[in-house]
N, C-alpha and C positions, 0 to 999 in steps of 0.2 A: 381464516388464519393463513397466511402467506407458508410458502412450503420452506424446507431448506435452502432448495436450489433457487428461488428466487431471496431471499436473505443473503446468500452468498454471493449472488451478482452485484448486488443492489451493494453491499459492504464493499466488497472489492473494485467496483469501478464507479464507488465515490457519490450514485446516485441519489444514496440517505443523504447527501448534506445538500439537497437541493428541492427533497420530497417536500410532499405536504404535512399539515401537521397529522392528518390520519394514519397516511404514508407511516411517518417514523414512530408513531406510539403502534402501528400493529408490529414495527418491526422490534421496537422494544420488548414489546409482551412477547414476540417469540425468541427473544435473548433471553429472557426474564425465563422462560419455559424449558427451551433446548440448550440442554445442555454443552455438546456438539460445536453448534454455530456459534455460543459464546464464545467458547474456546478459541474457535477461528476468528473470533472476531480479535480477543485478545491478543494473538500471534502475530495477526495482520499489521495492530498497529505497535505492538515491540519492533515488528519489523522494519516497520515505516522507521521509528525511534532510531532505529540501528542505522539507517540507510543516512536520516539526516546528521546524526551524530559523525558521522565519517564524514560526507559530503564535506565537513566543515573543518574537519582537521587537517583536510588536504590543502598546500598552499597553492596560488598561482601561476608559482613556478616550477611545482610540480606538475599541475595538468599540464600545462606548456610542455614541459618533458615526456611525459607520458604520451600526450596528443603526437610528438616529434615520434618518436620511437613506432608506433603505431602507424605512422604514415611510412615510413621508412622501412618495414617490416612488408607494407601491404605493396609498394613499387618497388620494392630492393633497392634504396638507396646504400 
């Protein structure tokens, strides 16, 4: 059975969506089991939800502005 700490590697940088099919049914069964890492797993991807939901409200013309100001901040314009 896979530990926590490698479930939570493997979760967080994306490695499950490239495993084998053994790969991701051990890492099932131990979502299926721990409690813990489910949770993190759940967290992980609200958060991901979060990140892309913004990502998206923001317009063009806002990064542009915000990219300005951030350059402008970092050489004292």
């Amino acid at each position: 059975m896979l530990s926590c700490a490698e479930v939570v590697r493997q979760i967080a940088s994306d490695e499950a969506v490239n495993a084998s099919f053994a790969e991701k049914l051990r890492l099932r069964i131990h979502l299926a089991i721990c409690k813990h890492c489910s949770e993190f797993a759940w967290q992980l991807r609200g958060m991901g939800k979060a990140v892309k939901d913004a990502s998206t409200a923001v317009s063009d013309l806002e990064v542009v502005q915000a990219r300005t100001r951030i350059m402008d901040g970092i050489f004292g314009r």
